[in-house]
N, C-alpha and C positions, 0 to 999 in steps of 0.2 A: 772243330770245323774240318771237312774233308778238304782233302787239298784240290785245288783247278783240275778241271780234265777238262782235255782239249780235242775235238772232233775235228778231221779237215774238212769235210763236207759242210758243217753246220758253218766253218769257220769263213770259209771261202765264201758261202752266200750271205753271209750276214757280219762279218767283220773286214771286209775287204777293203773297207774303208781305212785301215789301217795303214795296208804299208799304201794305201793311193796318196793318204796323204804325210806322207813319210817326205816327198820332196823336198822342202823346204831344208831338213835336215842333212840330203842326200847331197846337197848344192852347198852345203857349209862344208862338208866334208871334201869333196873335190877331188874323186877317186882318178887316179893315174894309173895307165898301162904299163904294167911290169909291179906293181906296188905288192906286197901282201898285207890281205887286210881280214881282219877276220870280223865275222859280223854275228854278236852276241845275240843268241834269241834270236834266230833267225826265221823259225816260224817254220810257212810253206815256200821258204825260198821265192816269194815276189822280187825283194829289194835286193837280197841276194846274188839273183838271177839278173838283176840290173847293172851289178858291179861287177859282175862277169863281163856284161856289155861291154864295157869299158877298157875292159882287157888287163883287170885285176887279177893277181890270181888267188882268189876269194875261197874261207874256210869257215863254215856256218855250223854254229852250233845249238842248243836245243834242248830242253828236258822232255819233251814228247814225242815219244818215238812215233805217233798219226803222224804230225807235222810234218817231221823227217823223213818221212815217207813220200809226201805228195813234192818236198824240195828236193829227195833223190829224183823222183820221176823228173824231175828237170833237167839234169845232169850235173848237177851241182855236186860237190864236196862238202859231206854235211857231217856231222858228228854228235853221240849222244854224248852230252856232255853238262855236270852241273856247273854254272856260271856262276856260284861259290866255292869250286874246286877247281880252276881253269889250270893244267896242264902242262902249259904253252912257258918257254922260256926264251926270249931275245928272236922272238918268229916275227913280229909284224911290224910293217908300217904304222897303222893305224888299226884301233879297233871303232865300230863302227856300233848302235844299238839305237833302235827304235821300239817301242811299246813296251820295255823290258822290264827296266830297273823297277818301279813302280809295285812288281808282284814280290820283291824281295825285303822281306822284313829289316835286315842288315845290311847294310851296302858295304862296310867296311871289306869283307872278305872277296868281294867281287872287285872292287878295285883296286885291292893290292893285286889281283891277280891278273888284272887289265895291265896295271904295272909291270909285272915281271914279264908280262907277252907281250910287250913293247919294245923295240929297238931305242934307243940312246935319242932321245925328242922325239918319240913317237906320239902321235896323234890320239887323240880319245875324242869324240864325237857323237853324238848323242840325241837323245830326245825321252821323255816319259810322261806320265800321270805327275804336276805337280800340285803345290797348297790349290784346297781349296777345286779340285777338279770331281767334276761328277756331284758335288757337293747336294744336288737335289734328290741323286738315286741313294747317297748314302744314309739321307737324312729318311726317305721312305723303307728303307729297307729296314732300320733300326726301329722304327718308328711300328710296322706291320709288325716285328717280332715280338715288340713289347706288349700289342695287344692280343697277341698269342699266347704272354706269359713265357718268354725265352729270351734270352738275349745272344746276340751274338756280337762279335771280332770278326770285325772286316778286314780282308786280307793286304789293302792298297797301304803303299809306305807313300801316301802323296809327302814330301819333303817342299820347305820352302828352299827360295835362292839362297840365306846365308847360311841351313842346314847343310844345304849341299857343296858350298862354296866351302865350307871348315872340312867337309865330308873329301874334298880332292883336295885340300891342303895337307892334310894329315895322312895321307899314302902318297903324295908325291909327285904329284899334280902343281902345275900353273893354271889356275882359269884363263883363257883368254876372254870369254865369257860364258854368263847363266844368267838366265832372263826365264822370267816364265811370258808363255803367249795364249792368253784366253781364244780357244779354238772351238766355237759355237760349233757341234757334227750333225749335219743331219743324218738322220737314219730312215731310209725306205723301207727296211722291212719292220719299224714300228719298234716298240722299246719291248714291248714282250721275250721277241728273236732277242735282242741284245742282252736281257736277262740270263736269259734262257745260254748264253753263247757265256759271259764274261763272270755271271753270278749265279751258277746251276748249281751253288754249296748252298747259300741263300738260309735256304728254311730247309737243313737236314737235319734238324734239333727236333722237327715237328715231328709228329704222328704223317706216315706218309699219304695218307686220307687226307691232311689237312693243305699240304701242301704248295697245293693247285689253286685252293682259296687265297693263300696268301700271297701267289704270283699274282693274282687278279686283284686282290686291292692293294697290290704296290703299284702297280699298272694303274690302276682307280686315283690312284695321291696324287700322281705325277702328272696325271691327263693335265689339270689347270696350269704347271708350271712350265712342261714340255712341250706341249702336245697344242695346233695352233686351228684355229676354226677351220681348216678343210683337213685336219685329220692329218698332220704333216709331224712327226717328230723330232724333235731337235737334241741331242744331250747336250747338256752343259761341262765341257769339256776345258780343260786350262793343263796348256802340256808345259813341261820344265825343259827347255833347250840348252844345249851347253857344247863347247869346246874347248879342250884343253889337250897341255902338253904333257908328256913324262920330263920330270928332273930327275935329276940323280941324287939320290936318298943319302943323307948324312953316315 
C-alpha cells in the first residue's frame, strides 16, 4: 500500500472540517499564556495557530512537508518531524494532538516519546479516529477491492477505550480520561473529495485504467448509508477523546 500523501489545497477545501471541529478537544486541554506545548500533527497549522492565540509558545510538528508549508505561511514554528521519533526531551507543558494517532499503526513509540517531551505531570491531550469510526467507508472500500479481485490493508489503527487505556498505562501515563464520542460529520463537498483527500492509496493495487471505476462504485455503496434524499453527505465518524497525565516511570 503507498503510504498517505497529503496536498494542502485539496486538504484546506475538503478536510477543514478537521481541526473546525477539533474544539471540543482544544477546551479539555486549556492552553495557558507562557506554557510550552507542542502540538503532534499539526497539519496546516489551523489549531496551531489558535494556541498561539493564546499566547502559548507552541511547537508543531508534521511528516508532510505541503502541510508545513502552508503552517509556516502562518508564522508558526513548525518542524519536520516523525511522531515515532520525537526528539524533544523535558520541553513541554503539555502535548497536544488532533486527527493523528489514528494513521499510526504502533502507538507504543509515539507515546513514550510524548513521554520523554513532557515535563514532570505534563499533560497529553488528545483526540483520533476510534473503534468502529468510519466503519461504512471501510467496509465499502474492502468490499469494491474484492470485486476487483485484490485486497487490501487499511491504514486506520481505529483503537478501542481499554486498547488505548493499557496503551497510556504501559508508557507512563494516568488516564484521567478516554471515552469514545460518536461524531456524525457532514461533508459539503460530497464523499468522493473525502476519498479522494483521506484514501487516494485506495485501489493502487489496480490497473490504473481501473481505478476511477472503483472510486465510483465505492461512492455507488455508500449513497444508501451516507448520503440522505437532498443529496447531503454525512460520514460516520466515532472519534476516541482522552487526557492524561505523565507519571514518573519506575
Amino acid at each position: 500500500m503507498t503510504a498517505q500523501q497529503w496536498n494542502a489545497t485539496d486538504y484546506a477545501s475538503h478536510a477543514r472540517f478537521v481541526s473546525d471541529l477539533g474544539q471540543p478537544v482544544f477546551d479539555v486541554l486549556q492552553p495557558q499564556a507562557g506554557e510550552r506545548i507542542l502540538d503532534l500533527g499539526c497539519g496546516d497549522g489551523a489549531l496551531t495557530e489558535q494556541l498561539a492565540a493564546r499566547g502559548s509558545i507552541v511547537v508543531g510538528i508534521d511528516a508532510s512537508a505541503d502541510l508545513l508549508a502552508a503552517a509556516r505561511a502562518r508564522g508558526l514554528d513548525v518542524r519536520l518531524v516523525d511522531a515515532q521519533a520525537l526528539p524533544f526531551v523535558g520541553e513541554f507543558d503539555a502535548v497536544f494532538s488532533n486527527a493523528v494517532l489514528h494513521w499510526i499503526p504502533d502507538l507504543t513509540p509515539v507515546l513514550n516519546g510524548v513521554h520523554r517531551a513532557l515535563r514532570s505531570h505534563g499533560r497529553f491531550v488528545g483526540e483520533f479516529g476510534g473503534h468502529g469510526c468510519v466503519a461504512a467507508v471501510c467496509t465499502a472500500l474492502r468490499a469494491v477491492a474484492a470485486r476487483h479481485g485484490v485486497d487490501i490493508t487499511l491504514p486506520w489503527n481505529f483503537v478501542t477505550v481499554e486498547e488505548f487505556e493499557a496503551s497510556l498505562a504501559a508508557t507512563g501515563f494516568e488516564a484521567l480520561f478516554v471515552r469514545l464520542v460518536p461524531r456524525p460529520t457532514s461533508l459539503p463537498s460530497g464523499i468522493a473529495p473525502w476519498l479522494r483527500t483521506f484514501a487516494s492509496w485506495a485501489f493502487d493495487a489496480l490497473p490504473e485504467g481501473q481505478r476511477e471505476a472503483a472510486f465510483a462504485e465505492t461512492v455507488d455503496l455508500l449513497r444508501p448509508a451516507l448520503c440522505d434524499s437532498r443529496g447531503r453527505w454525512t460520514a460516520d465518524y466515532t472519534r476516541l477523546r482522552f487526557a492524561a497525565r505523565r507519571v514518573e516511570m519506575a
